[in-house]
N, C-alpha and C positions, 0 to 999 in steps of 0.2 A: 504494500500500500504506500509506503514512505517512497519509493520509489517509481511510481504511478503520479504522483503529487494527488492521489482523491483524499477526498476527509474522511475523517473518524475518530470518535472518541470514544478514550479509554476510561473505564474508570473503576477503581476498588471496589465492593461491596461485600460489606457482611453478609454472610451467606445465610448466617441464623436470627439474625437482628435483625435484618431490611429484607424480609420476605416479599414486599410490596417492589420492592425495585426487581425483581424476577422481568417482567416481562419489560423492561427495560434495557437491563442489562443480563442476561440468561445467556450462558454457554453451553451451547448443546450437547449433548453425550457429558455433560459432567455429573459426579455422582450425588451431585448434593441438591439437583434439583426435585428427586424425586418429596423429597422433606420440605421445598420450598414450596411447591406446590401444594402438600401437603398444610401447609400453613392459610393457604388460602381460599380452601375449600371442608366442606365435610364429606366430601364425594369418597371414594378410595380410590389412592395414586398406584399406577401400579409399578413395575419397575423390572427392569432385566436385574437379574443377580449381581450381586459386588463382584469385582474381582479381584478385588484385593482386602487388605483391612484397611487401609486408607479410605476407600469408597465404605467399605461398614462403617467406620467411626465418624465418617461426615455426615452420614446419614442417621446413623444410632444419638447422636448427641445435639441434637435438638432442643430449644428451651421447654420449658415447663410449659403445660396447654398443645402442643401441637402432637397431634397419636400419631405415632408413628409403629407400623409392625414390622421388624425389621430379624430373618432367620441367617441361621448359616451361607458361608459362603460354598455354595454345591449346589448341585441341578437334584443331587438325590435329597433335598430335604425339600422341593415340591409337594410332597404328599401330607408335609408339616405345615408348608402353609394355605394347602388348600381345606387341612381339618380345622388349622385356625378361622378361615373366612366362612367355613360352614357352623361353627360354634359361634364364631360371630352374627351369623346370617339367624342361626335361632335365636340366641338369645332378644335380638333383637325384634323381631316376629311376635315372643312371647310376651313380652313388655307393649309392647303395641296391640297385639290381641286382647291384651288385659284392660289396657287403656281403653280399650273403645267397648269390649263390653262391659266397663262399668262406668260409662256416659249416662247419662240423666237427656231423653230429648226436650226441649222446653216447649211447656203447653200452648198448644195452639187457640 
């Protein structure tokens, strides 16, 4: 680029403070987006596997508030985190099912 003469700015950013500067400044394929992301939605982020501990521990160490589920680094502990989103996926069902049959409808 410097030798192009096109513009572009660079710039630092917290990667666990400034979750909001994500789609500003975001470097693709890096490991810490999946958690950045994470930070600004409730949705579930999904994510290719770490490969190294470097990419675990940018992603595992995230502030307070933001859930992150983050397994082994291996393709053979898929089966771990697909029983984690299925425990997740009930629990959550059963809280919700609960909630709604014990609604009160208001009289008409």
């Amino acid at each position: 680029m410097l030798n192009r003469r096109r513009g572009f700015e660079a710039k630092v950013v917290s990667t666990h403070r400034t979750p909001a500067l994500l789609f500003d400044y975001a470097a693709s394929g890096a490991a810490h987006l999946p958690g950045m992301l994470a930070a600004q939605t409730t949705l579930p982020v999904p994510s290719k596997y770490p490969k190294s501990m470097g990419s675990l521990l940018s992603i595992v160490q995230m502030p307070k508030g933001i859930p992150v589920a983050t397994f082994a680094i291996a393709k053979r502990v898929q089966p771990t985190a697909a029983l984690f989103a299925a425990a997740l996926l009930e629990a959550f069902r059963t809280e919700q099912s609960a909630t709604v049959f014990n609604m009160s409808l208001p009289e008409a």
